[in-house]
C-alpha positions in Angstrom: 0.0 0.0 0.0 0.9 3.4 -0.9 -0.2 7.0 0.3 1.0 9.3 -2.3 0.5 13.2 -2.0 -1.0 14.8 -4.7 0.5 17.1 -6.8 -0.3 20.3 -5.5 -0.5 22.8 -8.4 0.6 20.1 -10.9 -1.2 17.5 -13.2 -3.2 15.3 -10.2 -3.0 11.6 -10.9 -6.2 10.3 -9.1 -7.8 13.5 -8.9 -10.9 12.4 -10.9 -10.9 9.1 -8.8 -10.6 10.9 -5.7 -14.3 13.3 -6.5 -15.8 10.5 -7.9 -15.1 8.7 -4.3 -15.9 11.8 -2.4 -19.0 12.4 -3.5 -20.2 8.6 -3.1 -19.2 8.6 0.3 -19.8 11.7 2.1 -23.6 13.5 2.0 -24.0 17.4 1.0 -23.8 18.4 4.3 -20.6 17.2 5.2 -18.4 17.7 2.4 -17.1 21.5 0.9 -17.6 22.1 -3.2 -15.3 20.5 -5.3 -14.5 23.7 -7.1 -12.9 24.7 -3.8 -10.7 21.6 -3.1 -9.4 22.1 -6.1 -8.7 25.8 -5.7 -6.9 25.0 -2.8 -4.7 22.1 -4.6 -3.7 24.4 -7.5 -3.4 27.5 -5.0 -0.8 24.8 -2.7 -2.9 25.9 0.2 -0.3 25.4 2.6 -2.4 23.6 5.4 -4.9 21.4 3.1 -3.3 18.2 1.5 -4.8 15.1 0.1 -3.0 11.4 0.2 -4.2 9.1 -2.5 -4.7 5.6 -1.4 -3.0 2.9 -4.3 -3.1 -0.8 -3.7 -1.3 -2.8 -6.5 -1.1 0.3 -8.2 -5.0 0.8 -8.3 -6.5 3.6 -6.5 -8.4 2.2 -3.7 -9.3 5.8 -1.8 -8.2 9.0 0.1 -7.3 11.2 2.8 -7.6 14.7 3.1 -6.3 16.1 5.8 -5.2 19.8 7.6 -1.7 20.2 9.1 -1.8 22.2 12.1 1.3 23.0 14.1 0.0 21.1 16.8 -1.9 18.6 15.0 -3.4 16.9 11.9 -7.2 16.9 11.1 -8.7 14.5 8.5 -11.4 16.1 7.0 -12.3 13.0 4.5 -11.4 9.4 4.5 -13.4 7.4 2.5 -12.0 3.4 0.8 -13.8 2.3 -2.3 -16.4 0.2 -1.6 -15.5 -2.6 -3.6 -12.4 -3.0 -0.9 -14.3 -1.9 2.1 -13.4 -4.8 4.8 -10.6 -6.0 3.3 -8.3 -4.3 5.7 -7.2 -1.5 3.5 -9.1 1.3 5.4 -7.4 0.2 8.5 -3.8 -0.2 7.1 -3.9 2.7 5.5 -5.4 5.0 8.7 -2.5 3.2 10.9 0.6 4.5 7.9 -1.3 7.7 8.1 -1.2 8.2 12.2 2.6 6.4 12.2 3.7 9.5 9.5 2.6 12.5 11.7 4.6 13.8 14.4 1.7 15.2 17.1 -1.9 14.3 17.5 -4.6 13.2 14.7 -8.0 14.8 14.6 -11.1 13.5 13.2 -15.0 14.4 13.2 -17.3 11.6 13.5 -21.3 11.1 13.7 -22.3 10.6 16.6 -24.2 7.0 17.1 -27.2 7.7 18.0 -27.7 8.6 14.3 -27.1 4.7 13.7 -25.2 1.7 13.4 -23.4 2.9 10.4 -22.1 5.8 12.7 -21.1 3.1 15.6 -19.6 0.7 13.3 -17.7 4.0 12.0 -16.7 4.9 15.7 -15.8 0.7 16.2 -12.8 1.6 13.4 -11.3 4.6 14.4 -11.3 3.0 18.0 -9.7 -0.2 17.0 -7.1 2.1 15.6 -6.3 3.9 18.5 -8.7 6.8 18.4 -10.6 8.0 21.3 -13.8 9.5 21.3 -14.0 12.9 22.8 -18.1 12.0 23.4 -18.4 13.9 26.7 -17.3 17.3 24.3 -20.4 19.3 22.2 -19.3 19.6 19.2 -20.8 20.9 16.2 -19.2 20.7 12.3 -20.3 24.4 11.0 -22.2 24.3 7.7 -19.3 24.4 4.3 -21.9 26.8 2.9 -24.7 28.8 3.6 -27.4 26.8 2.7 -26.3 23.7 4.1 -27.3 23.0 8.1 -25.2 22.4 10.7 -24.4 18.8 12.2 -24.0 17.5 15.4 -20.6 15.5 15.1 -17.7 14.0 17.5 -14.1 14.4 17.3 -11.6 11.5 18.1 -8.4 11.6 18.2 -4.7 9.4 18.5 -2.2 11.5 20.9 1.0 11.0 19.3 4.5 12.4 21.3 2.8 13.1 24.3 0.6 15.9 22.8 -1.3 18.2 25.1 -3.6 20.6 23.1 -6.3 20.6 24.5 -9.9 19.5 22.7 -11.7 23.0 23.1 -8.5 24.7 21.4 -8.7 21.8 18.1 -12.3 22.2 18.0 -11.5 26.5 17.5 -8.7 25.8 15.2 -10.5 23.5 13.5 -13.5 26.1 13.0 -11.3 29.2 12.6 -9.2 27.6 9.6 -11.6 24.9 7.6 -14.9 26.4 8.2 -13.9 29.6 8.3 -15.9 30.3 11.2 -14.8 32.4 14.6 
């Protein structure tokens, strides 16, 4: 398995696989326009990245991700579904964590939405994530007509980190929602 950074600003390999993926797996409320991932690729946004996921050289899914100074938020991960199960997803979100140097940041749904959101929760846990359930958290809308949604962050403490959740959850507002 391979994560491969795309391009920024260059000719993207993947880049069509990766929207097609993204908007499969992720509904209209929780994902930005595509128009503006791109922008932010060819502008080499110096915070937003995407990692390609290639298994035997076939592009099996994604990770986009935000690097903060004092730690790493995964906006998207999504594995085709074709593979789901397999052990990819896990493999790859374990490289992923084992690559940064502080703490890794994720929203999830919470489960009383349903047992597609616990099963969710089950994976991240089983991969070293811990759910922050006891903290009200709230992903902003990624445009103005879209609502709000009640989510959880997890996250894996890597090098001893000690940011604290309410300061992620501002940065986390501040830079990819734009909000605050």
């Amino acid at each position: 398995m391979e994560l491969i950074l795309l391009n920024k600003g260059a000719t993207i390999n993947h880049i069509d696989d990766v929207k097609k993926l993204y908007h499969e797996s992720f509904p209209l409320e929780e994902r930005r326009d595509w128009f503006d991932i791109v922008n932010m690729l060819n502008q080499n946004h110096t915070c937003y990245n995407i990692y390609v996921i290639i298994v035997e050289g076939r592009f099996v899914g994604f990770i986009s991700w935000w690097d903060f100074s004092s730690f790493r938020y995964v906006e998207h991960f999504a594995i085709k579904e074709e593979v789901r199960g397999s052990g990819i997803g896990g493999q790859a979100i374990k490289d992923f964590v084992a690559m940064q140097p502080s703490a890794v940041v994720l929203e999830v749904e919470l489960p009383s939405t349903g047992e597609l959101a616990r099963r969710r929760i089950g994976f991240y846990e089983r991969h070293g994530f811990k759910a922050h359930a006891d903290y009200e958290y709230v992903q902003p809308p990624y445009a103005s007509n879209l609502p709000e949604v009640p989510m959880m962050l997890m996250r894996v403490i890597n090098n001893n980190e000690t940011i604290g959740i309410d300061e992620i959850a501002k940065q986390i507002h501040r830079y990819v929602y734009k909000k605050g």
